[in-house]
N, C-alpha and C positions, 0 to 999 in steps of 0.2 A: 504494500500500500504506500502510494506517493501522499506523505504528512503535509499539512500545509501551514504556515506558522502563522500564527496571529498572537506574535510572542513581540516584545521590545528590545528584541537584538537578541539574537542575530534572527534577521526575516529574511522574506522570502527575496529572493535577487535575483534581477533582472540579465537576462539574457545574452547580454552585450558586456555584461561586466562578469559574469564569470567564464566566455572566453578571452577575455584579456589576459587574466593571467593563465590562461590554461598551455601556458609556455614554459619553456626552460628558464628557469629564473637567471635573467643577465648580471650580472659584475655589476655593482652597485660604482666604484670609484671610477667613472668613467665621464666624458664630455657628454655624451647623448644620454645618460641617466640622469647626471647636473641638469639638463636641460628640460627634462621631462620633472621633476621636482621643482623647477622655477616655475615651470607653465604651471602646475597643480597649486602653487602659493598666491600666485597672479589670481587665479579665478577664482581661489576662495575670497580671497579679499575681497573681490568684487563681490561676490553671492551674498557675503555677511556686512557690505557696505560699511568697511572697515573705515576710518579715518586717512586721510592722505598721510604716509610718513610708517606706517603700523607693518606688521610683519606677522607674516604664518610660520608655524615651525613643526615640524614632525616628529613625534615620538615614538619608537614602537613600545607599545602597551595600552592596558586596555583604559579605560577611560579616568579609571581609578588612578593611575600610576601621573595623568595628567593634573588631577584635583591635587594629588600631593605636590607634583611639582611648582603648583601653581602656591601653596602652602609654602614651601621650603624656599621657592625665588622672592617670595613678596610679602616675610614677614623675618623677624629676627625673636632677636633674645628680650629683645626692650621694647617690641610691635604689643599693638592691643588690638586682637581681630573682632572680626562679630562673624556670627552665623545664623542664617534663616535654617532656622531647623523646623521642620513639619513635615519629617518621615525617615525613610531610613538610609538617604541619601544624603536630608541635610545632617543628619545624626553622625554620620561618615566623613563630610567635610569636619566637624567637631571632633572625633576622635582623631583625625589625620594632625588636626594644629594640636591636641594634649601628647600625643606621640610625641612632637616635638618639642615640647614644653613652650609652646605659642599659649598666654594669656588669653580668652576668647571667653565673647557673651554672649548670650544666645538667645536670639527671640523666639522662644518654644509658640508652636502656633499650631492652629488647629483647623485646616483648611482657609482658612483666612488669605484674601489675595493682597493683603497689606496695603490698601490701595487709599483708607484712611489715616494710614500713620502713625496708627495708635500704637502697635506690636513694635516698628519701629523706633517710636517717642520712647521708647523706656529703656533704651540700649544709652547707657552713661558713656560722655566723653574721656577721653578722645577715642575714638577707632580706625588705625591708620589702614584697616581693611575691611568688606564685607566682601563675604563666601555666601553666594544663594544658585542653587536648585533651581534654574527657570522653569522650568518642569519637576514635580517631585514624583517620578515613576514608580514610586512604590505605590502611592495615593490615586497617580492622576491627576494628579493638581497642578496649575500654575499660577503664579503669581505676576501680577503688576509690575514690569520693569521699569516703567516710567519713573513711579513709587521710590522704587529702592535707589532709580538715577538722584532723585530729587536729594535724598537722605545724604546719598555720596558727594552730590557737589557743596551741599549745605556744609559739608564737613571737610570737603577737601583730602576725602579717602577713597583706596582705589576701591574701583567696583566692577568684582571679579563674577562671571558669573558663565555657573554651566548650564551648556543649552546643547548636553548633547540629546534629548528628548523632544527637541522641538526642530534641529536643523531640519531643513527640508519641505518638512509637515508645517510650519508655520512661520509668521514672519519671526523672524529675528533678526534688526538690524542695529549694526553695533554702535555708529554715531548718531542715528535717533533715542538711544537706549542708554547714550552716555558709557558703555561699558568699553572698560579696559583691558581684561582678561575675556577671552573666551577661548571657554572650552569644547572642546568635540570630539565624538570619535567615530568611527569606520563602520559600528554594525550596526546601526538603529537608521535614522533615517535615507542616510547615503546608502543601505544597501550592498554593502562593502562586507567581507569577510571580516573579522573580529581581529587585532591587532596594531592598531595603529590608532593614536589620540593625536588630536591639531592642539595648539594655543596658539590663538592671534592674537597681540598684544599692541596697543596701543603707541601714540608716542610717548604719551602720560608714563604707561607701563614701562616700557623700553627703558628708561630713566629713574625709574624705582627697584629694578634687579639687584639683590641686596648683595653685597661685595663678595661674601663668600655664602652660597648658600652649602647648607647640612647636608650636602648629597652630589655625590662625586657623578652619578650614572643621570640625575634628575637636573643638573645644574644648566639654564637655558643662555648664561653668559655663554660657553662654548655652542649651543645650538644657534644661536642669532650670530655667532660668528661663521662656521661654515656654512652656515644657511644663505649665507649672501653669496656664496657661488653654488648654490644646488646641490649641498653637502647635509650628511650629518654626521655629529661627532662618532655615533658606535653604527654598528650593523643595523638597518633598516628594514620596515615590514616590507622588501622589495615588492613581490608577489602584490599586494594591496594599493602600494601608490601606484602599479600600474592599472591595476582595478579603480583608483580613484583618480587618477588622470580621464580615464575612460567615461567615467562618471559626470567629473567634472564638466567636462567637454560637451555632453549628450544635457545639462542641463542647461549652461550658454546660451545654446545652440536652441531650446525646446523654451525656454525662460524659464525662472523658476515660480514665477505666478504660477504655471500648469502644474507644479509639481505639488505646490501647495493647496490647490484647487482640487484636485485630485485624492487629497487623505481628506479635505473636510467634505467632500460628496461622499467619501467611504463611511467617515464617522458619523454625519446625517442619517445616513440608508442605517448603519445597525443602533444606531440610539432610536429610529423611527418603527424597527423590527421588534425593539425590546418591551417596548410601551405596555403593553397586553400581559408580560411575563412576570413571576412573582422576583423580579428584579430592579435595582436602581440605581442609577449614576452614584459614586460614591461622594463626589465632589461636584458642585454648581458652578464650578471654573475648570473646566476641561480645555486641554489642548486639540486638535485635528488628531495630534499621532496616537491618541489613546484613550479607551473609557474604560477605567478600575470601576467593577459593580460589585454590589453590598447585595448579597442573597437576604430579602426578605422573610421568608419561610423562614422559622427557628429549625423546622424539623430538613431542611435542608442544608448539606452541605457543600458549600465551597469547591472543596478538595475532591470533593466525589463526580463533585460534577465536572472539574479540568480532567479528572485521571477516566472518566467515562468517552469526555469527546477526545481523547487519546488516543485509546483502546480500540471503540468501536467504531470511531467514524476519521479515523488519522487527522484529527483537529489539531493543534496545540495551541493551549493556550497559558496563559502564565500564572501558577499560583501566587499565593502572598504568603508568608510566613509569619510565624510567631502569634500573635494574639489575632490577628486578622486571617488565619488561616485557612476556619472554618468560614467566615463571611464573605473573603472578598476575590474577585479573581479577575484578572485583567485581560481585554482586548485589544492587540495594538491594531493602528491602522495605518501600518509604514508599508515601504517596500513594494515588489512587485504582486499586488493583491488586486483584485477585482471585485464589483460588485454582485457578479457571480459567484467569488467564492464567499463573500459574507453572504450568500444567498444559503449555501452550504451550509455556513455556522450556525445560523438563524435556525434552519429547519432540524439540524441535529436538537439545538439547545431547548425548542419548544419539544421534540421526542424524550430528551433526556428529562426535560420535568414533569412530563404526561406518566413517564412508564418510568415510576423513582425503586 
C-alpha cells in the first residue's frame, strides 16, 4: 500500500524534486556547486522578502540544530532572552537557551495570538532577544508577527523567529515582519527530504553575531564567511540543496502566491469536510499548512484513531504526545497533496468514527 502523509514533515514530495537528487551525489568543493548554492541563497531571499544587505546560510541538520544555532550566535553569558512559549516547540526554544545557561522569560500562553500585548507587556526589561514559534506545530497555532515586530522595535531586540511551519503555506515576509533571524528547514513546507535548516539573517542580525559563540560545529561567523563564495564551513546536505535549488527555481518561476493559494484551498476543503464530525479545530488561529483537532467524544481516542487510518487505509497522520495524546491529532496541509487525496482522508475519518 502507497501511504500518503498528511504529516508536518516530512510530506508528501513532489515529482520534480525527488529526481533531482536521484543522482550521484557531486563533490560539494567545486565552482558549479559554489554556484548552484549562491543561486538557492538568491531566491530565498527573494521568497522571504528579506531586507537588502541580509544573507541565507545552510546548515545540515534538522531544524532543531538551527533554533540552537540561532540560540548560541545571538545571545551570551550576560544576554536576557524571552521566549513565546505555547507548546512544545516554544518549550524547546526555552530549554535550548537553559542548556546554555542563556537567562530567559517566558511568556507561557495558551493559544493566545498575542496580538493585544498583554502576554507580551509582562516580559520585564531588558531583553536583548525574543525566540517565537510562528507556527507552534504541536498546537496548530500561530501567532501575530506584527505583534511581537512591535514589542522588538519598542525594545531594540533582535526578533528571531521560526517559520519553518509556515514557509510556503503562508505568507511570511521578513521586512514586513521586522524579523531578523529566520529560521527554516527542508521537510515541511518546501517539500524537500529532511536534513538541511536555512537562517537568513538580517543586517541588524549580521552585526549582532556574538564574538565567540559556544559551538565550534553551530558557529554562523564561519558560515557567512564561506557562504559569500557558495561554501560551507563542514560537509553539506549535498543530495537536498540540489533538491532545493530545484524547488526553489519551480517556485520563481510558478510564484509563490500559487503555492500558498494552494495549502489554504486544501485547509478550507478539510476544515469544510470536518464540520459534521464529532471533531474540532484545536486553535481559532490556524495556519494554511495545518489543522491540530481536539477529539470531542471523551469515549474516543486520538491515538486510535491516527494508528487506524495507518493501518487500514495507509493515511498518516501525526499524533500529539504527552497529555494531549489521547485528544489531539494533526492534519498537515503541505506538500504535494490534492484535494483528492483529503477526499480520501475525509471519507476514511467519517468510516473510522461510524464503525469505532
Amino acid at each position: 500500500m502507497t501511504k500518503i502523509l498528511f504529516t508536518p514533515g516530512p510530506v508528501m514530495m513532489f515529482p520534480e524534486t525527488i529526481r533531482a537528487a536521484a543522482i550521484q551525489v557531486p563533490y560539494a568543493r567545486t565552482k558549479a556547486f559554489s554556484e548552484i548554492v549562491l543561486r538557492a541563497e538568491a531566491a530565498l531571499l527573494r521568497l522571504v522578502s528579506a531586507p537588502p544587505g541580509s544573507r541565507a546560510l545552510f546548515l545540515t541538520g534538522s531544524g532543531t540544530a538551527a533554533m540552537e544555532a540561532a540560540v548560541v550566535n545571538f545571545t551570551d553569558a550576560n544576554a536576557s532572552a524571552a521566549v513565546v512559549n505555547g507548546g512544545a516547540f516554544g518549550q524547546r526554544f526555552s530549554d535550548i537557551c537553559a542548556r546554555h545557561g542563556v537567562r530567559v522569560q517566558q511568556a507561557m500562553v495558551d493559544r493566545d495570538p498575542l496580538t493585544d500585548g498583554k502576554a507580551l507587556g509582562q516580559l520585564r526589561a531588558p531583553v536583548g532577544t525574543l525566540f517565537i514559534n510562528a507556527h507552534e506545530t504541536s498546537v496548530g497555532h500561530v501567532y501575530d508577527l506584527q505583534a511581537t515586530a512591535r514589542f522588538c522595535l519598542k525594545r531594540d531586540c533582535l526578533h528571531v523567529v521560526d517559520g519553518i511551519g509556515l514557509f510556503i503555506t503562508d505568507r511570511l515576509d521578513m521586512t514586513d515582519s521586522n524579523i531578523d533571524v529566520l529560521i527554516l528547514s527542508s521537510n515541511k513546507g518546501l517539500a524537500l527530504a529532511p536534513g538541511l535548516s536555512m537562517l537568513v539573517l538580517s543586517p541588524k542580525a549580521l552585526t549582532r553575531i556574538v564574538g565567540e559563540p559556544r559551538s565550534y560545529y553551530l558557529d554562523l561567523r564561519a558560515m557567512v564567511s564561506d557562504g559569500g563564495r557558495g561554501q560551507t564551513p563542514f560537509t553539506p546536505a549535498i543530495g537536498v540543496i540540489l533538491q532545493l535549488e530545484e524547488r526553489l527555481s519551480s517556485l520563481l518561476r510558478s510564484g509563490l502566491s500559487r503555492s500558498i493559494e494552494h495549502a489554504r484551498q486544501l485547509a478550507a476543503h478539510f476544515r469544510r469536510g470536518i464540520s459534521d464530525l464529532p471533531l474540532r479545530p484545536y486553535s481559532r488561529h490556524m495556519p494554511n499548512a495545518m489543522t491540530a483537532l481536539e477529539v470531542v467524544d471523551p469515549g474516543l481516542s486520538a491515538r486510535s484513531i491516527v494508528d487506524r487510518l495507518d493501518a487500514e487505509h495507509g493515511l498518516v497522520v501525526a499524533p500529539n504526545g504527552g497529555k494531549l495524546e489521547t485528544r489531539m491529532f494533526r492534519v498537515a496541509h503541505m506538500g504535494n497533496l490534492t484535494t483528492g487525496d483529503v477526499d480520501l482522508l475525509l471519507k476514511a475519518l467519517k468510516h473510522i468514527l461510524q464503525h469505532r
